[in-house]
N, C-alpha and C positions, 0 to 999 in steps of 0.2 A: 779534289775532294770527292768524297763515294755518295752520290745522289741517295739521299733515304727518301723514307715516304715523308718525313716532316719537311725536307730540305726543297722538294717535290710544290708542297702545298706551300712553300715560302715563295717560289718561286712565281706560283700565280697571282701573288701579289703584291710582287715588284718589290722585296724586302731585301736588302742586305742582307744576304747569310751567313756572312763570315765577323761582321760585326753584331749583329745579333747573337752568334751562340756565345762571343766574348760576354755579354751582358745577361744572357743568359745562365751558363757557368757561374760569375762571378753573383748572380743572385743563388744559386741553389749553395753556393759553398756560406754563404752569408747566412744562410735561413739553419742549414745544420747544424752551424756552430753556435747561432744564438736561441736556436728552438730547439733541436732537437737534444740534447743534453738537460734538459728541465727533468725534476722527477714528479713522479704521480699526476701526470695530466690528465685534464680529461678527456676520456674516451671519443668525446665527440668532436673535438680539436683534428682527426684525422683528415677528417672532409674539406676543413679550412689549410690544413697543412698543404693537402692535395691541388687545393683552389690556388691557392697561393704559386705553388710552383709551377703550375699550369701556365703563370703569364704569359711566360716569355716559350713558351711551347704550344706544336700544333692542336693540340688536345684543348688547351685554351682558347683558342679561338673560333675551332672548325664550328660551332655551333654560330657565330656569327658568319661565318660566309655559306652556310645553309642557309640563315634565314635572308644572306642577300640574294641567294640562289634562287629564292620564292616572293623579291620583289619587297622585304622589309628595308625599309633606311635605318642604317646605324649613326647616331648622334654625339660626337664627344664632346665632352662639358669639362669643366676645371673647379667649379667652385660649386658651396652648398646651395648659395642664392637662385640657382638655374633650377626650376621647377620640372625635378621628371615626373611630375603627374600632366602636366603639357602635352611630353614629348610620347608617354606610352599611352594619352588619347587620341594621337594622332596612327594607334599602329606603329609608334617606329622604338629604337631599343638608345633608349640613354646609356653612356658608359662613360666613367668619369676617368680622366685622361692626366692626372698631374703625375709627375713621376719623381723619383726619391733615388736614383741613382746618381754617383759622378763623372761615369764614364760615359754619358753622353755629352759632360759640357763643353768639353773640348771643341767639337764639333758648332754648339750655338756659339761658342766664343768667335768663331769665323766672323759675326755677322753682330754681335751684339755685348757691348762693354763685362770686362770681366766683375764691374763694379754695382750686378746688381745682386737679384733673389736666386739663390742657386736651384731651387724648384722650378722656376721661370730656364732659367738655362736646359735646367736636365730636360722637360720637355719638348723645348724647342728643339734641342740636340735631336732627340728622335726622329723628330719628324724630317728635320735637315739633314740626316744620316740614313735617312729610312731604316731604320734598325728596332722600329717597334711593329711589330702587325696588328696592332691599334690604329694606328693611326693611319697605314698605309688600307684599311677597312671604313673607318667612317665616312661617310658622304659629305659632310661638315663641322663646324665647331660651332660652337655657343660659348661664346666670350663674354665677359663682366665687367666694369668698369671698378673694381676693388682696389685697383693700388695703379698708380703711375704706370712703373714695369709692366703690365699685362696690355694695357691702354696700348702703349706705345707696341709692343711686341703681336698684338692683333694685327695691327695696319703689316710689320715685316712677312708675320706669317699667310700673310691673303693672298701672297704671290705664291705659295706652295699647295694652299688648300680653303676654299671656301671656309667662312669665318664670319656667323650672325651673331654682331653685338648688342648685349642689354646695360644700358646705362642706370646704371643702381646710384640715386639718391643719396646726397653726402647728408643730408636731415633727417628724422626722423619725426616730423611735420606734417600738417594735410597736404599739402603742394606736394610733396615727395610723396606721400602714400597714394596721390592720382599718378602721379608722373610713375611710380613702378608699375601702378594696376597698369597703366597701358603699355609698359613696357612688356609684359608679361600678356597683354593681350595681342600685341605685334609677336614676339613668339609664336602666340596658336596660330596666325595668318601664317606664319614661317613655314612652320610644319605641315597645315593646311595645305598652303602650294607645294613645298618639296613631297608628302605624300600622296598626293591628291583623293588624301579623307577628310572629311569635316568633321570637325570634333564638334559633338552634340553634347548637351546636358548629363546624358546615359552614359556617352564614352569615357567625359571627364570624371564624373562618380564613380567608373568602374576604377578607372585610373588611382584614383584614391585613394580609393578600398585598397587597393594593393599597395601601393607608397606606404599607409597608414598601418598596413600591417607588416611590413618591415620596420618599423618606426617603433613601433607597439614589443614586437621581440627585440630590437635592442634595448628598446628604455626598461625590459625584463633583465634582460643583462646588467644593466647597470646598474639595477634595482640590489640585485646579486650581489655586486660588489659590495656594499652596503652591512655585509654579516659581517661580527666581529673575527668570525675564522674562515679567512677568504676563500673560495672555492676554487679560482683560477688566477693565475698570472695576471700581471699586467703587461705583460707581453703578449700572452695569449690573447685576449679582452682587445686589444690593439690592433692582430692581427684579422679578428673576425673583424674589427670598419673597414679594415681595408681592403678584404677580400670583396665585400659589400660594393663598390664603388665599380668592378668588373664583374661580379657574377650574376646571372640569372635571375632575378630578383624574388621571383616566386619560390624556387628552389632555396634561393638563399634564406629568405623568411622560416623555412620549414626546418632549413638547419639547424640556422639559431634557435628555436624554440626545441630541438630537440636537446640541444646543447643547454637551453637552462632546464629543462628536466632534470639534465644528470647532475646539474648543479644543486638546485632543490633538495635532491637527494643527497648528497657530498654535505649540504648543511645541517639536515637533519640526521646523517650518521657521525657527523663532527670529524669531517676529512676535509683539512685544509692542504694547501699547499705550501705555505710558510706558516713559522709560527707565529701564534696569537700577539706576541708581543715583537713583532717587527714593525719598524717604525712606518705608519701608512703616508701615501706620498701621491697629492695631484699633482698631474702635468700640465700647465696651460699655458695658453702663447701660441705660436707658428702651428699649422698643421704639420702631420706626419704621416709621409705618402710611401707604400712599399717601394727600396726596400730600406726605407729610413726608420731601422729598429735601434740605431747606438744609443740612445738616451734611456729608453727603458730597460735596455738589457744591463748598463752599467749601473743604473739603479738598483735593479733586481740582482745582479752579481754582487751587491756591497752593503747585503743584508737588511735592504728595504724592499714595499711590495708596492707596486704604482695601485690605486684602488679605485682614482677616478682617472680620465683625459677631458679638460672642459678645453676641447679646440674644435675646430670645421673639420674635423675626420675624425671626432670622437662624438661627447654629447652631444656636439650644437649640431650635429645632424639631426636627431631627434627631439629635441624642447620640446614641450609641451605639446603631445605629439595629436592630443584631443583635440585642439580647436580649430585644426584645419578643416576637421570633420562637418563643422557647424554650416550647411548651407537650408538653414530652416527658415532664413527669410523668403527665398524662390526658390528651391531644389531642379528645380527647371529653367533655369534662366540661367544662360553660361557667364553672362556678363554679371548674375549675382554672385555666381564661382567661383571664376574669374578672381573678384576683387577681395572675397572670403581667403583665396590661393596667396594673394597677392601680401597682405595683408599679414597672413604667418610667416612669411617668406621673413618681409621686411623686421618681424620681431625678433631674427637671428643676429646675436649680439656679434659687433666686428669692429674693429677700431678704424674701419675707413669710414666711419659715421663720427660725427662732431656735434653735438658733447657726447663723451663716451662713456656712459657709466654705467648701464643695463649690464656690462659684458663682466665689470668689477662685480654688481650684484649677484648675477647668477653665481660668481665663482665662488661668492662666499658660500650660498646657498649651499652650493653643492659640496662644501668644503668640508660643513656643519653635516649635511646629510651622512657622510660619507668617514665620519670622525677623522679629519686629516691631522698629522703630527706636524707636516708640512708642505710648502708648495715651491715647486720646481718649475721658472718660466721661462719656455724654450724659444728663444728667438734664432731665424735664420739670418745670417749675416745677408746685409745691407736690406732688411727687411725693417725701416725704419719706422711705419704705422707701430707694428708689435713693440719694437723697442723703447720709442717717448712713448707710449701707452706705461710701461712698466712701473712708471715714478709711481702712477696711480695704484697700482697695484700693490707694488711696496709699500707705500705710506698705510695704504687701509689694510693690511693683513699684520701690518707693526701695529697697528694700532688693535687689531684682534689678537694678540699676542699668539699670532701663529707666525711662524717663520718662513721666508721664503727668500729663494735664491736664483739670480740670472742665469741659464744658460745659454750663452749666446756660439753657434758653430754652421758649421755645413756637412757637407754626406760623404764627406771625406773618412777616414779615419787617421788621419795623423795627429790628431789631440786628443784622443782615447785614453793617452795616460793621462795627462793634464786632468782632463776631465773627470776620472776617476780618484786622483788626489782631492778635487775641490771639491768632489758629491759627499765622499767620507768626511771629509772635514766637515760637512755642513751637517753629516745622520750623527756626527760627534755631536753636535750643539743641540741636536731633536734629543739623542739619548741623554 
């Protein structure tokens, strides 16, 4: 094979490069077919297109092996729970690490039953194939205790790559809101020793500040979605979470806010993307990690417009994105911070908490916000939290006489037609 400069810079970090540009390839041909044939996008969609294809290229990364070049730690995280206002107090750079391919599961399947969460697989795959330059970049993981499968796959993964776990609370209880604060307070000691900065009062509220204002421009976005003549895809709207989880975070804040300007603009000149009268449709259930686009784009191909995502790589990144802000009891005191941090964390709706019914609440909430005709809930196979959650779901959106329907699949595509047969039948029963 003819050494490039990309092939070059893979090389210095011990990356598979023959299975890398496989996953690579097969992401850019994915991305074309289901994005780039959309008409009248917005303008601002270029940057996220860009970001997006960046992943699995050296152009995506070199910015993180500069800043190890200057002595920053890079942090990979999996879930929304792991607080990067923590991890960028201490100086170091959070990048959230699940991954949405299937051509790395092959590879976890070595080591790990073909019978669980195919997210859980695809990422594992990576790192056991080294075929991600993520992972072969970070100095460590930050693990969660959300589901069985992850529990169990921290302890495999520790012989491949250091791996600080936080035990997140199955109540939502005082016990459990101590028991997180100090989970989330061992964190700061974590990054404290691996960067050897102490995170002060100052550096956690600059911290914030910046979280908060990424937080702040998506819940604009979402806001957005919300006009009867929608202004962007819900494909597009998808792809900006997820670029979010790898990029820049300042940079990325900038985008999106410039991306709802032209939105702003597109509603006040009454430039939508579908018509007014397509049936509106939220997606809730399982997250959707690039490059796991088949469910919205089969939506948006069958004459519907996604308008919300209420999952952990859509809204519930952002909730209620004010009250983290509130450290008015000691604004000085980290251990006041700290528990203020802790405490919004713990408010993110998830169905490994028992009794589960905040996460039903929001969805109606946003359902109502959002005029939905109906709702579509996505479950990853053998992802059984999301799926006995579902009863609940169904009975209360039957009982709001909104319609809603299971999708249950993986990052495959061999049930695309199926899939497609069952979506239509179901915008038959909305229309």
């Amino acid at each position: 094979m003819k050494m490039t400069a990309q092939t070059s810079e893979w090389k210095k970090i011990a990356l598979d490069v023959g299975i890398q540009n496989i996953i690579s390839d097969d992401f850019a041909k994915k991305h074309a077919m289901i994005y780039q044939g959309q008409k009248n996008r917005p303008k601002a969609m270029a940057y996220f297109d860009q970001a997006a294809l960046n992943t699995f290229k050296a152009r995506g990364v070199e910015e993180l092996i500069e800043h190890k070049k200057n002595g920053s730690k890079i942090v990979g995280t999996f879930c929304t729970f792991v607080p990067d206002e923590i991890i960028i107090a201490a100086g170091a750079i959070p990048i959230r690490l699940s991954a949405g391919t299937e051509l790395s599961i092959a590879d976890a399947e070595i080591i790990l039953p073909r019978e669980i969460c195919p997210m859980i697989k695809s990422f594992a795959g990576l790192i056991l194939a080294k075929s991600s330059p993520y992972f072969e970049l970070v100095d460590f993981l930050v693990g969660e205790t959300t589901c069985d499968g992850k529990k169990k796959v921290w302890e495999l993964l520790q012989q491949y790559i250091p791996v600080h776990v936080m035990e997140l609370p199955q109540k939502k209880v005082l016990t459990a809101r101590n028991l997180w604060a100090r989970e989330v307070f061992l964190l700061k000691e974590k990054m404290e020793i691996e960067t050897g900065n102490k995170i002060t009062a100052e550096s956690l509220t600059r911290a914030t500040q910046i979280v908060m204002a990424k937080r702040n421009a998506l819940q604009r976005l979402a806001n957005l979605r919300k006009s009867s003549l929608l202004p962007i895809s819900g494909k597009d709207a998808s792809l900006v979470y997820q670029v979010a989880f790898l990029d820049d975070i300042r940079r990325f804040t900038s985008k999106v806010e410039i991306l709802c300007d032209e939105l702003e603009k597109r509603i006040k000149e009454s430039e939508g993307v579908v018509d007014s009268s397509a049936p509106r449709i939220m997606i809730t259930g399982c997250p959707m990690v690039m490059p796991d686009w088949k469910l919205h784009h089969i939506i948006e191909t069958s004459g519907a417009v996604v308008v919300c995502d209420d999952t952990c790589s859509g809204a519930r990144c952002h909730i209620d994105p004010a009250s983290a802000s509130d450290w008015s009891a000691d604004p000085s005191d980290v251990a006041t911070q700290i528990k203020a941090l802790a405490d919004w964390y713990l408010n993110i709706p998830c169905p490994c908490f028992t009794p589960g019914y905040c996460e039903v609440l929001q969805a109606t909430q946003m359902a109502k916000d959002h005029k939905v005709d109906g709702v579509i809930y996505y479950v990853l196979q053998f992802c059984h939290g999301f799926n006995i959650e579902y009863y609940k779901f169904e009975k209360h959106f039957n009982d709001l006489g909104i319609p809603i329907f299971k999708v249950q699949s993986d990052y495959s595509s061999e049930d695309t037609g199926q899939l497609q047969t069952r979506i239509a039948a179901f915008l038959e029963i909305i229309c």
